[in-house]
C-alpha positions in Angstrom: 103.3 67.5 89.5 100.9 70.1 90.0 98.3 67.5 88.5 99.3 65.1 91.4 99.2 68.0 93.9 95.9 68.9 93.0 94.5 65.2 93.3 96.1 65.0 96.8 94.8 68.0 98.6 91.0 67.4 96.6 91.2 64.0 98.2 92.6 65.0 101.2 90.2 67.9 102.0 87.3 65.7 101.2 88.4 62.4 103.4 88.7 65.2 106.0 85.0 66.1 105.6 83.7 62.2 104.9 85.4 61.3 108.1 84.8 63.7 110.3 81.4 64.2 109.7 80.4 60.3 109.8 82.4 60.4 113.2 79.2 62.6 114.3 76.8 59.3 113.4 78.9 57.1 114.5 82.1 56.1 115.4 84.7 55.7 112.4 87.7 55.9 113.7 88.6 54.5 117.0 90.7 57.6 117.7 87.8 59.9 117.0 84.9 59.2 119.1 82.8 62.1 120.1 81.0 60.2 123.3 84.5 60.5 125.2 84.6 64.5 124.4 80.5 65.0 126.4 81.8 65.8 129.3 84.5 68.5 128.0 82.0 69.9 125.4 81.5 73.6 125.1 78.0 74.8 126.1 77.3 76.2 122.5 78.4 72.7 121.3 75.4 71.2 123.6 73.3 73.5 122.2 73.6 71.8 118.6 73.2 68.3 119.8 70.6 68.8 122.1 68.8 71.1 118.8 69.9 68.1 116.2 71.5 71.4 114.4 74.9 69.4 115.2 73.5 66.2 112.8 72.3 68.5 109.9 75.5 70.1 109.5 77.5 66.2 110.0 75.2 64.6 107.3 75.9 68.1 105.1 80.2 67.1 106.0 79.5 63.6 104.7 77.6 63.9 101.8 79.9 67.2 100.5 83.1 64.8 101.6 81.9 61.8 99.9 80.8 64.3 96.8 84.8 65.4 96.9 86.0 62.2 97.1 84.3 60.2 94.5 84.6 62.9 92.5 81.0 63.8 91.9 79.9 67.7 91.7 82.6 69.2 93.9 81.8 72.9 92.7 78.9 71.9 94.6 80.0 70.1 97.1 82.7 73.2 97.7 79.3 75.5 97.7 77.9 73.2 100.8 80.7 73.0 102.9 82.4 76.7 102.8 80.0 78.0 105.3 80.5 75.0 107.5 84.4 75.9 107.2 83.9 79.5 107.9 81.5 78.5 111.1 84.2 75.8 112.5 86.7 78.7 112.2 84.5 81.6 114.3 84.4 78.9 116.5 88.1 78.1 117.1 88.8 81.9 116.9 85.9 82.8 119.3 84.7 80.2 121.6 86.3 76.8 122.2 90.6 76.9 121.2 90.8 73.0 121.8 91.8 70.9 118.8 91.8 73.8 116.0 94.9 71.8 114.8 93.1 70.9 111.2 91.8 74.0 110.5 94.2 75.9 108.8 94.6 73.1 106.2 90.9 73.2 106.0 90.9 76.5 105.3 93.7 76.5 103.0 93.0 73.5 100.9 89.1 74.9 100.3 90.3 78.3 99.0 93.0 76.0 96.5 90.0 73.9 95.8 87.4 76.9 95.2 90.3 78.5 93.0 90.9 75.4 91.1 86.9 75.1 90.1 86.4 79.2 89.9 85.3 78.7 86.1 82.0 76.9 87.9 81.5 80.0 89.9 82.5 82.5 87.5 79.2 82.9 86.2 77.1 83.4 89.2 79.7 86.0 90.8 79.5 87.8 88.0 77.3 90.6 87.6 74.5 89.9 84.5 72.0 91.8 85.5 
């Protein structure tokens, strides 16, 4: 069970990030489109597409969702995309409260996911100085 609940929120979470961020290069999904959300976008959020910031940080989603998803360094992967999760929630707490719907499952399921890897991080968190 637990083995099975593990695979699910790992695949999940990383789905999430694989989608999601490709939706910022193109259209995946016919339900997530980011051209119909322009006109609604928060000023800081025009900021990153007019900077490119807002592609760095979708190619970083993709690459870390992918990385989850087929199973392929996920301590890194995990390392990559925590401060993109902390960012996306300063932003729903701080500045735009629309569609902050996913983000507590985010949250959740990267803290499961760090916990379940902690033996990669172990030895950097550690002090051996």
């Amino acid at each position: 069970m637990r083995k099975t609940l593990d695979l699910v929120i790992e695949k999940l979470f990383g789905l999430i990030f694989l989608i999601l961020g490709a939706s910022g290069f193109h259209s995946v999904l016919p339900f997530i489109n980011l051209d119909r959300f322009i006109p609604e976008l928060h000023p800081f959020l025009e900021i990153l597409l007019d900077s490119g910031y807002f592609y760095v940080v979708k190619g970083i989603e993709t690459v870390s969702g992918a990385m989850i998803v087929f199973n392929k360094h996920i301590p890194l992967a995990l390392v990559l995309i925590t401060p993109i999760i902390f960012n996306i929630v300063l932003y729903h707490l701080f500045i735009d409260q629309r569609s902050w719907q996913l983000t507590p499952f985010i949250v959740v399921a990267n803290i499961y996911l760090i916990r379940k890897y902690w033996s990669h991080f172990r030895s950097i968190l550690t002090n051996n100085f």
